[in-house]
C-alpha positions as CSV (number, residue, x, y, z in Angstrom):
1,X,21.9,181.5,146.8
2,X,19.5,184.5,147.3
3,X,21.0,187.1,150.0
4,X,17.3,186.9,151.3
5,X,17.6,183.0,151.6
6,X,20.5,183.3,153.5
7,X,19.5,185.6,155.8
8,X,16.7,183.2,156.7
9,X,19.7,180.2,157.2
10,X,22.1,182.5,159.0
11,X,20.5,185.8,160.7
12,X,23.0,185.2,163.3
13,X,25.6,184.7,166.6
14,X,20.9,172.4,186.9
15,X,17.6,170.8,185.0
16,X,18.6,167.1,184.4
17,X,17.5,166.3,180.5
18,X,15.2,163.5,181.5
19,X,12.9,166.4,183.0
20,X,13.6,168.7,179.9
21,X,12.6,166.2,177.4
22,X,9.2,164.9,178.6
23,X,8.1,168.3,179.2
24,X,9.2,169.9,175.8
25,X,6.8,167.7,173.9
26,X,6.1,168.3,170.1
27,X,3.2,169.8,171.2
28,X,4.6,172.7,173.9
29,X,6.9,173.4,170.7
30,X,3.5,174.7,168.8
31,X,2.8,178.4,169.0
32,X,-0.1,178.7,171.8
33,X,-3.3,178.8,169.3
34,X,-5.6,180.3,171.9
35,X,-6.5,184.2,172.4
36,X,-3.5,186.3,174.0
37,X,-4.7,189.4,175.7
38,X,-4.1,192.9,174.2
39,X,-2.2,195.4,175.3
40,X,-5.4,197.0,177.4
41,X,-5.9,193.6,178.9
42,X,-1.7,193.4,179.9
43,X,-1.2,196.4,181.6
44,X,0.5,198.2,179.1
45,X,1.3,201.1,181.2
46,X,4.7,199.9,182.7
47,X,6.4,203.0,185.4
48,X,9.6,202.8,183.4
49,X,8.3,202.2,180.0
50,X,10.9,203.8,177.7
51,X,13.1,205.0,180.5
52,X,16.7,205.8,179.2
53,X,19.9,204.7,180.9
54,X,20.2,208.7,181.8
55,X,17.1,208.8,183.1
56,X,16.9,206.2,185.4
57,X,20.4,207.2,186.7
58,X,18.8,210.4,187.3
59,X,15.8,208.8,189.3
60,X,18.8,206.9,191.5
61,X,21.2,209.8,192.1
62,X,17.7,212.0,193.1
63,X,16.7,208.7,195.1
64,X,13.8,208.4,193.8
65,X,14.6,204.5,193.0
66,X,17.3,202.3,193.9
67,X,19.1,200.4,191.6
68,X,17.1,197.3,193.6
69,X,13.7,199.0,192.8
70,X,14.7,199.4,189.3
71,X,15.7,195.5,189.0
72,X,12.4,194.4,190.5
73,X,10.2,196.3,188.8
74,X,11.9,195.2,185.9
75,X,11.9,191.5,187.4
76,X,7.7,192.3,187.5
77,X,7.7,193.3,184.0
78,X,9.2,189.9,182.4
79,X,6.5,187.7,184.6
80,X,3.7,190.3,183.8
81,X,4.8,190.4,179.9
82,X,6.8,187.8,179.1
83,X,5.8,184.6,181.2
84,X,2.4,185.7,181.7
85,X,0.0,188.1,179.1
86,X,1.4,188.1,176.1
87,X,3.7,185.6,176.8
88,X,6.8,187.4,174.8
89,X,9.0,184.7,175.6
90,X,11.8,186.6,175.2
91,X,14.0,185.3,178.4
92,X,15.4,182.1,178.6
93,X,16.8,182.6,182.1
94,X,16.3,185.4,185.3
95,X,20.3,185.6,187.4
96,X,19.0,184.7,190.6
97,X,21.6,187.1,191.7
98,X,20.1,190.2,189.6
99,X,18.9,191.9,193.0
100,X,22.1,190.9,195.1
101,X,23.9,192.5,192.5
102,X,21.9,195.4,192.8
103,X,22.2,196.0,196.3
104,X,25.4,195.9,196.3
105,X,25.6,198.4,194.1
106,X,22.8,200.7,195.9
107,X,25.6,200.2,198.4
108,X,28.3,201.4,196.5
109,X,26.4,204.5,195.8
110,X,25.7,205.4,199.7
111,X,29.6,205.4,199.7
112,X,30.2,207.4,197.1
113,X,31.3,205.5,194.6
114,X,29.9,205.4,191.2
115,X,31.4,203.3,188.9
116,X,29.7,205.4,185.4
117,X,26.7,205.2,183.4
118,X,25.7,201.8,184.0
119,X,26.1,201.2,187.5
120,X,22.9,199.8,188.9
121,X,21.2,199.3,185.5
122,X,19.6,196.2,185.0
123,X,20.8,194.4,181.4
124,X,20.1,191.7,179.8
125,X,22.5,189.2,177.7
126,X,22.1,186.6,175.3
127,X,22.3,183.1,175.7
128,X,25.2,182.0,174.1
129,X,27.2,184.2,176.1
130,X,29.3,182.8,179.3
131,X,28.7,183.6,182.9
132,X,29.9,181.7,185.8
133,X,27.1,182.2,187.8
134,X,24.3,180.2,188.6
135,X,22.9,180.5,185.2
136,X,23.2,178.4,182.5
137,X,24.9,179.1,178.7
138,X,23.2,176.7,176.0
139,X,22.7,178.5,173.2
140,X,19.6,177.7,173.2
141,X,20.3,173.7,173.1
142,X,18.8,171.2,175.0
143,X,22.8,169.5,174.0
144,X,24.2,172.2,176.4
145,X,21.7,172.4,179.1
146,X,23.3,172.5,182.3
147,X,26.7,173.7,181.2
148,X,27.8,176.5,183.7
149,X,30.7,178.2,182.2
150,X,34.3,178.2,184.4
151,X,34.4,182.4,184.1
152,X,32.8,185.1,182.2
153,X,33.3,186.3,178.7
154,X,35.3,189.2,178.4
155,X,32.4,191.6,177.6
156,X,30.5,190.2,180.6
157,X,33.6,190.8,183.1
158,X,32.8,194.8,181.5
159,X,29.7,195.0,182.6
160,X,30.2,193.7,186.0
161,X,33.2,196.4,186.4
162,X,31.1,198.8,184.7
163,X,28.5,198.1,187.5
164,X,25.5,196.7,185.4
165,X,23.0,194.4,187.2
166,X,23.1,191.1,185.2
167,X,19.0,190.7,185.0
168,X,19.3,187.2,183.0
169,X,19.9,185.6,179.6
170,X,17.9,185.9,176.5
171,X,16.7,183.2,174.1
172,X,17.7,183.5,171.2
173,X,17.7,181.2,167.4
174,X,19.2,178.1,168.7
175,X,23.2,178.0,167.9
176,X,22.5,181.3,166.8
177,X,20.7,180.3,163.7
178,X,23.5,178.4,162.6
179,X,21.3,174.9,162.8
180,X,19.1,174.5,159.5
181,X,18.2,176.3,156.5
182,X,14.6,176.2,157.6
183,X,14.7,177.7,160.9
184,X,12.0,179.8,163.0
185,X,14.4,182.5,164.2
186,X,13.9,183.4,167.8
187,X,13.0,179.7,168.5
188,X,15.4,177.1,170.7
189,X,15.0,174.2,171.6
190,X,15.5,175.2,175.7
191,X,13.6,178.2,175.3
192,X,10.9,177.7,172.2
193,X,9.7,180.1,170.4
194,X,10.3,184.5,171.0
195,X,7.1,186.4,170.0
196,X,7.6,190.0,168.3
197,X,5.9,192.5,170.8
198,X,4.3,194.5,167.9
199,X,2.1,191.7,166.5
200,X,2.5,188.7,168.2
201,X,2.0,185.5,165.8
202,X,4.9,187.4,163.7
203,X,8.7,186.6,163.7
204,X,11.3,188.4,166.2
205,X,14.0,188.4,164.2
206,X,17.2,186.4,164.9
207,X,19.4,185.2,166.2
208,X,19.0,187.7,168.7
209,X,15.6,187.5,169.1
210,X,15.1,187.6,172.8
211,X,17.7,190.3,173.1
212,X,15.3,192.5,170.7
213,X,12.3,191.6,171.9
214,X,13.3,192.4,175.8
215,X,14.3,195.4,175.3
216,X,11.5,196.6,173.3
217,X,8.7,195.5,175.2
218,X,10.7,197.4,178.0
219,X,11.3,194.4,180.2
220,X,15.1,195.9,180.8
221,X,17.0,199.3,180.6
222,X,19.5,197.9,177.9
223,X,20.2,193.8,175.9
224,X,23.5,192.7,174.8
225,X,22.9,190.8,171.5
226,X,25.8,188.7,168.5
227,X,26.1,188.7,165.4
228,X,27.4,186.9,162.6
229,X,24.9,188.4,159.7
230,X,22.0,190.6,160.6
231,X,21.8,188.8,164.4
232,X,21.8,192.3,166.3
233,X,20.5,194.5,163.2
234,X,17.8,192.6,161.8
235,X,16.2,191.9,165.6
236,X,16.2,195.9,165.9
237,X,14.9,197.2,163.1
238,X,12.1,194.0,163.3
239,X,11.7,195.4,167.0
240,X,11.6,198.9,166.7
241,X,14.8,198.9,168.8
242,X,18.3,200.1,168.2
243,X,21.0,197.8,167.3
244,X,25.2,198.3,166.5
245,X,27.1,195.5,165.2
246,X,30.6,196.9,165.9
247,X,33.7,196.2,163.9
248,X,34.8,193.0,164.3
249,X,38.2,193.3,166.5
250,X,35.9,196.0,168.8
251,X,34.4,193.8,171.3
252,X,36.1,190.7,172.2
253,X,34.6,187.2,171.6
254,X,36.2,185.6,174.1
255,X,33.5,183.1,175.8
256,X,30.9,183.5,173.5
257,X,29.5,180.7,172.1
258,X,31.4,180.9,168.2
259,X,29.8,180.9,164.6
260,X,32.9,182.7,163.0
261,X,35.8,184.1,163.8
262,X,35.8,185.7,160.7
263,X,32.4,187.8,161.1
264,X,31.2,187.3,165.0
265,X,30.6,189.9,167.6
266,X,28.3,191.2,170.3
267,X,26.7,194.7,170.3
268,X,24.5,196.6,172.1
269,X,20.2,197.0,171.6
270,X,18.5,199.6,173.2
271,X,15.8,201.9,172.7
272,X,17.8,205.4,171.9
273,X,20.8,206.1,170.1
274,X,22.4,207.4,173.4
275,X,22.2,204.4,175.2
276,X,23.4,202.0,172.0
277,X,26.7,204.7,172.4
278,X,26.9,204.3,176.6
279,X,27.0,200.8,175.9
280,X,29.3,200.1,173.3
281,X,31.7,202.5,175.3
282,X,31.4,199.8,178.1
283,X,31.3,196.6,175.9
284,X,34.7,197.6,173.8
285,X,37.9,196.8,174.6
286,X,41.4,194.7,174.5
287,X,41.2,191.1,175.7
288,X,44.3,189.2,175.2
289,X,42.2,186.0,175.1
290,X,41.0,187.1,171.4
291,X,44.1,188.6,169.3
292,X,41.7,190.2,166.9
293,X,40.6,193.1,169.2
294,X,44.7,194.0,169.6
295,X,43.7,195.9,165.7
296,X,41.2,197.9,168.0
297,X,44.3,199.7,170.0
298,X,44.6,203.3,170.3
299,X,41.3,203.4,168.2
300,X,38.6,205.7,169.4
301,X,36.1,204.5,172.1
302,X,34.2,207.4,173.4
303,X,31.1,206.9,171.2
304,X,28.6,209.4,173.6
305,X,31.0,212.5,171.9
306,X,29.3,211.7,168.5
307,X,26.0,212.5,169.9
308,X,25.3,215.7,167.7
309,X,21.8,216.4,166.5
310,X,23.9,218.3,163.6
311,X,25.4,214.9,161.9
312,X,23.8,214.7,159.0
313,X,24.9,218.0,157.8
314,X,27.2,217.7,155.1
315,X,27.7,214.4,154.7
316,X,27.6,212.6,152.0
317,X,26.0,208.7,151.6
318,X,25.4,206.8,149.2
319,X,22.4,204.6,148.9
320,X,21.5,201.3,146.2
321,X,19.8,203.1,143.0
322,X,17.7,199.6,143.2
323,X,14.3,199.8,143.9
324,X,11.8,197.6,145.8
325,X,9.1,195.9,144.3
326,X,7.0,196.7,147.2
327,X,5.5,200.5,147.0
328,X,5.5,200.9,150.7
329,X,8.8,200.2,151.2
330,X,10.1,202.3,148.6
331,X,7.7,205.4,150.3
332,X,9.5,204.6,153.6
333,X,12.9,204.9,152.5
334,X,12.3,207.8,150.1
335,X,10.9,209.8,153.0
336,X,14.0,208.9,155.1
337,X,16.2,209.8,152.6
338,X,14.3,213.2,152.3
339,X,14.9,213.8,156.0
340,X,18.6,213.1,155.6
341,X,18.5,215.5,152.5
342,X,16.7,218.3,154.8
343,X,19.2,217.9,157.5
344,X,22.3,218.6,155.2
345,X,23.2,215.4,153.9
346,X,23.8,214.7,150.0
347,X,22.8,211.4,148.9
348,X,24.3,209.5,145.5
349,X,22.8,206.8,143.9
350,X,24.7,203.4,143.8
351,X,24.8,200.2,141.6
352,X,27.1,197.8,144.5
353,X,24.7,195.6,146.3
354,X,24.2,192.8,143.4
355,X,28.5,192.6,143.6
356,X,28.2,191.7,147.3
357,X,25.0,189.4,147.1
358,X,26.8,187.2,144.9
359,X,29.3,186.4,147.6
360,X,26.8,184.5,149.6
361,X,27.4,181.5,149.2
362,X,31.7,181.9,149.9
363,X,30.1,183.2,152.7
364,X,27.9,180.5,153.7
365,X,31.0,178.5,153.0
366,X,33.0,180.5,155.4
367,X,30.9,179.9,158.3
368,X,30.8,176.2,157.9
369,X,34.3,175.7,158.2
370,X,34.6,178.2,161.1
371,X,31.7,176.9,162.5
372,X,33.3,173.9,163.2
373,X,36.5,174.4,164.3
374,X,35.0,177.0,167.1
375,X,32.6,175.1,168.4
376,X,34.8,172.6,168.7
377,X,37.3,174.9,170.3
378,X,34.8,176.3,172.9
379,X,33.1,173.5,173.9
380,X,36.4,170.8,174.5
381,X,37.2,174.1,176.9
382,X,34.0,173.7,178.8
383,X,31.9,172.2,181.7
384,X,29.5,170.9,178.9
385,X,29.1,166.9,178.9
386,X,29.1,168.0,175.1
387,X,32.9,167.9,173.8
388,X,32.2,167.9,170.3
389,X,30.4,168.7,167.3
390,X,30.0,165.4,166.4
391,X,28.5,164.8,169.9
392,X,26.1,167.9,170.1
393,X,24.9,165.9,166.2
394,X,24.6,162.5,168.4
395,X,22.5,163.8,170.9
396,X,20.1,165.7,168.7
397,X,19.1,162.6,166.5
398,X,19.0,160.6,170.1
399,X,16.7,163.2,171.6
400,X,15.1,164.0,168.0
401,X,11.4,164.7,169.2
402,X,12.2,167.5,172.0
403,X,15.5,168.9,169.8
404,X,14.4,168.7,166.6
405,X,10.4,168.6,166.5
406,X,10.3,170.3,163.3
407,X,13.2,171.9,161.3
408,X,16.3,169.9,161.7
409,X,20.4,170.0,161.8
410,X,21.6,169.9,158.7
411,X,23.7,172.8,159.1
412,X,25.6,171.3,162.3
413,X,25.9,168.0,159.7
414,X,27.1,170.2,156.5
415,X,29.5,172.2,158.9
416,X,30.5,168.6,160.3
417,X,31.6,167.6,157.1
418,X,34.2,169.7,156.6
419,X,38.1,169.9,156.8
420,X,40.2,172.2,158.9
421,X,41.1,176.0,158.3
422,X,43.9,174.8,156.2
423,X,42.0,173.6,152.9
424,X,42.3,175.5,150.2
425,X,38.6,175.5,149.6
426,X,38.0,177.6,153.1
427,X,41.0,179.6,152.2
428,X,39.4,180.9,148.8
429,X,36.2,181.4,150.0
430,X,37.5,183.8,152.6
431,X,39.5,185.5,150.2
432,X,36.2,185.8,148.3
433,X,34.1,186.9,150.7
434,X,35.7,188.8,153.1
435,X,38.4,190.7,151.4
436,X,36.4,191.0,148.7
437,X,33.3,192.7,150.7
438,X,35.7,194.8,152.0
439,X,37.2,195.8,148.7
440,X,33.8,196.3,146.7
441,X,32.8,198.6,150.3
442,X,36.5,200.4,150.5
443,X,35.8,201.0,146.5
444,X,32.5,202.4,146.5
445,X,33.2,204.8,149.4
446,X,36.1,206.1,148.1
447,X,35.2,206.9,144.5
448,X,32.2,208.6,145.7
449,X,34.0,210.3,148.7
450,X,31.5,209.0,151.2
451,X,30.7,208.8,155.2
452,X,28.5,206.4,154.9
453,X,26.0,203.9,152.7
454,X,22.4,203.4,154.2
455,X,18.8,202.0,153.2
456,X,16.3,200.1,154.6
457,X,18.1,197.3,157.2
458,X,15.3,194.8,156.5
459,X,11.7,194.6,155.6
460,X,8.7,194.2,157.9
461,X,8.2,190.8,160.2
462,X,7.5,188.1,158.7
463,X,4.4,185.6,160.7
464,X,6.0,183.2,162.9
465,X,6.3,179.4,160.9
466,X,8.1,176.3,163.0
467,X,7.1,174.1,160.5
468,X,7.9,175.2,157.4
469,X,10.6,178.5,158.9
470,X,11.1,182.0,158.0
471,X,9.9,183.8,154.8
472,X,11.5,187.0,154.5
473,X,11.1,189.5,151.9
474,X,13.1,191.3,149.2
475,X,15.2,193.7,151.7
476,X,18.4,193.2,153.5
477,X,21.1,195.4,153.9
478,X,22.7,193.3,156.6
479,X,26.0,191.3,154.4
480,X,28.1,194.1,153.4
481,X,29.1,195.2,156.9
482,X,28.8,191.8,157.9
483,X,30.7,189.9,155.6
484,X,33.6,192.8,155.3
485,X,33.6,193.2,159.1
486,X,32.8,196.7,159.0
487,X,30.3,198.8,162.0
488,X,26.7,198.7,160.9
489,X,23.8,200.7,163.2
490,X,20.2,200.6,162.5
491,X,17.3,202.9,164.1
492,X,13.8,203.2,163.8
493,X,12.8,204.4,160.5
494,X,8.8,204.4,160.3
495,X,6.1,200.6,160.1
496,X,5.4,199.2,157.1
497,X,1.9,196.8,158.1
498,X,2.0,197.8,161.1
499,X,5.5,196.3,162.1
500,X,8.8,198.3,162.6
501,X,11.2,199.2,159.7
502,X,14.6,200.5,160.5
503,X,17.0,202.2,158.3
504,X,20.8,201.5,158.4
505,X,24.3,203.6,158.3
506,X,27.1,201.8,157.8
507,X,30.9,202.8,156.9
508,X,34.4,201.3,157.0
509,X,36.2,199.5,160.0
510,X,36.2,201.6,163.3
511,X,33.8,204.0,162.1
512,X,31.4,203.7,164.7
513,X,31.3,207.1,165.9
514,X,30.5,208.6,162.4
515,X,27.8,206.1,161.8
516,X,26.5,206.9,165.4
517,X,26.2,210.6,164.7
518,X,24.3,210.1,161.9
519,X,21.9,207.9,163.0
520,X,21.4,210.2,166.3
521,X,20.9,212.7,163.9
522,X,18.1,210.9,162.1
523,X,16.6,209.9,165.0
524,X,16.2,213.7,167.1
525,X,14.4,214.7,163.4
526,X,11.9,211.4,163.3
527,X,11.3,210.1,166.7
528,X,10.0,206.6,165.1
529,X,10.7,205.2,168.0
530,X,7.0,203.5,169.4
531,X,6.5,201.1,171.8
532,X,5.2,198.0,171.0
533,X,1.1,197.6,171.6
534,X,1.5,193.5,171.6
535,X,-1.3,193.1,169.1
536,X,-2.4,189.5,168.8
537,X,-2.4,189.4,165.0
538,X,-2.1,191.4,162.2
539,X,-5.8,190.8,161.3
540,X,-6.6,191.2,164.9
């Protein structure tokens, strides 16, 4: 298998059904065919376009907003842009408690007491993510609607400490992408289909689409997004937005909705470097409920210290010596490799990527198995009517027109299929995959004394397809951190077509503060960053 095919399979992560079905007809499921306004037509001039988490801390301490204000304006923003206009589609769900939440921390802040960086910013969190609230965690799945989870997930319980205002839940690739090989990414089954704010007939991203979308189009301060492979890098460098997928062991998984437990974990996407640091800072952490983030003790979490225009300078990372067929692609990620040349860095050529494509299909393997077994873990631990698997598989073919209109399960059934974590046939492929990524990364870096390997993330958007599913290009840089487990960041790097293009850094496990200082770097001497204009078309 192609690693470009299986980015397209795997870019991870109150209603009563009756009502749900007859209204998501096969025909609600189509992208909206007529006109969508412009950007000039959507009032495109938002008062806290681009803000940073800083900033708007700054506007709150100097009272110039509450944290209330902030969470309706934003609240404004997603009906303006994302249920109305250009119908972004990027949330599956506004907390009913976002400006309770908020109040009470405008409260807290009368009395003194400010919790850090994110108290009283409004955030938003994807889907498959628990919170025992009023909202609902699906997935995306019409299987799972109206499953409120008994307590939060670890990394949610942080941001409620940290004082972040819950705003609501993102859609995102239904189970994560994890549901058929001929998926549109960003599109549920609950939520339909997430439009890219750049040019809006083409593809978000996944599975993190809303999460990347949101954040972009500014409709929050910061998103929380997953990933298994490519779910939080792919939707940031497809939406102009910054994304980290942490080292797995980090961030705890504990009450998020599973893939694997080999390769899952949340991360933060935001607009700036900085505020993909402040973040992180607040999502990492020890959580006895998952045993992998024990490995994560005593390692460094202070990620805003690595902030240093200077991080580029005398470095040295290595980049594939394999070029693109497509000549704009190749001029974009020659001229970011000249900038990281003019800010210190060396760069040496590599021949590694073709050792870790071939792994695909151990991991594609992997995931299956996992697949199973966690789902089948999280969900005989929940409210959901759904126990199973097996059950969530039932109910699809039973409610086949609203769940499965056009691409269908055979993922679920494949993953189905298989035995438990004990065969020897998952056992191998793991060894394959995983410890071999790692040692074909480990390998590489140390022969060539490196800090880091980069190159393009992923190539431009492709259009939006429900029918036939996503048909990406040549580039993706997202398997080697993901399949080794290792921190991967991507920033803004330049368009290609008129859509985004971002450039990763990734390095070996708990790196994340080297690969942060060098993207900051890169992105104080570009400034790619541009907010989306949500064009209708590309021809438009």
């Amino acid at each position: 298998m192609k690693r470009s095919d299986f980015l397209k399979n795997t870019a991870l992560a109150a209603i009563g059904i009756p009502t749900l079905l007859a209204a998501n007809s096969f025909a609600e499921n189509k992208i909206d065919s007529k006109p969508e306004n412009t950007a000039e037509e959507s009032d495109n001039n938002f008062e806290l376009d681009e803000m940073t988490v800083s900033e708007l801390q700054d506007k709150m301490e100097k009272r110039t907003y509450t944290s209330a204000q902030i969470t309706q304006l934003y609240l404004g923003r997603i009906e303006t842009i994302d249920k109305n206009g250009p119908k972004l589609n990027s949330m599956i769900e506004v907390n009913p408690d976002a400006l309770s939440i908020a109040k009470a921390m405008d409260q807290e802040r009368k009395e003194g007491k400010v919790r850090g960086p994110l108290h009283g910013i409004p955030v938003v969190i994807k889907d498959n993510i628990d919170t025992a609230d009023q909202m609902m965690t699906t997935a995306g799945a019409l299987a799972l609607v109206g499953h409120i989870a008994k307590k939060d997930a670890f990394i949610v319980t942080q941001l409620r400490n940290a004082g972040a205002v819950i705003l609501g839940k993102t859609n995102l690739s239904e189970w994560a992408n994890f549901r058929s090989t001929n998926s549109s990414s960003g599109w549920s089954s609950r939520g339909l289909q997430t439009k890219n704010p750049y040019i809006l007939d083409h593809s978000p991203c996944g599975s993190s689409a809303g999460s990347g979308s949101a954040v972009s189009a500014n409709l929050c301060a910061i998103a929380v997004g997953t990933e298994t492979d490519g779910s939080v890098t792919c939707p940031a460098s497809i939406n102009g937005a910054v994304g980290i997928k942490p080292t797995v062991g980090l961030v705890s998984r504990s009450g998020i909705i599973p893939i694997s437990r080999t390769q899952d974990t949340a991360g933060p996407l935001t607009r700036t470097v900085t505020d993909a640091a402040i973040l992180l800072e607040v999502l990492a952490g020890v959580d006895s409920a998952d045993g992998v983030t024990k490995e994560s003790h005593g390692k460094n979490t202070s990620y805003t210290k690595f902030l240093n225009k200077d991080g580029l300078n005398g470095k040295r990372i290595g980049v594939e010596k394999k070029k693109y067929t497509n000549q704009f692609l190749n001029e974009l990620q020659e001229k970011a490799l000249e900038v990281l040349k003019k800010q210190g860095a060396t760069i040496i050529e590599l021949d590694y990527l073709d050792s870790i494509n071939k792994l695909a299909n151990d991991e594609l393997e992997v995931l299956k198995y996992e697949f199973k077994s966690g789902v089948n873990n999280y969900l005989s631990n929940t409210n959901a009517k759904m126990k199973t698997l097996a059950a969530v598989i039932k109910f699809n073919k039973e409610n086949e027109d609203a769940a499965m209109p056009t691409f269908k399960q055979e993922l679920l059934e494949e993953s189905e299929a298989k035995k438990d974590l004990n065969d020897p046939v998952y056992i191998k492929a793991l060894k394959n995959s995983h410890n071999g990524s790692q040692k074909i990364i480990d390998s590489v870096m140390k022969k060539n004394n490196l800090d880091a390997l980069t190159g393009l993330t992923i190539g431009p958007a492709c259009s939006i397809d429900v029918i036939y599913g996503d048909k990406w290009g040549e580039v993706s840089l997202t398997a080697p951190a993901a399949m080794s487990g290792y921190p991967h960041i991507s920033v803004p790097c330049g368009k290609v077509y008129d859509l985004p293009v971002g450039l990763s850094f990734f390095s070996g496990a708990y790196r994340e503060g080297e690969i942060i200082s060098l993207a900051y770097a890169f992105e104080q001497a570009t400034k790619h960053r541009v907010k989306p204009e949500f064009k209708k078309s590309f021809l438009a």
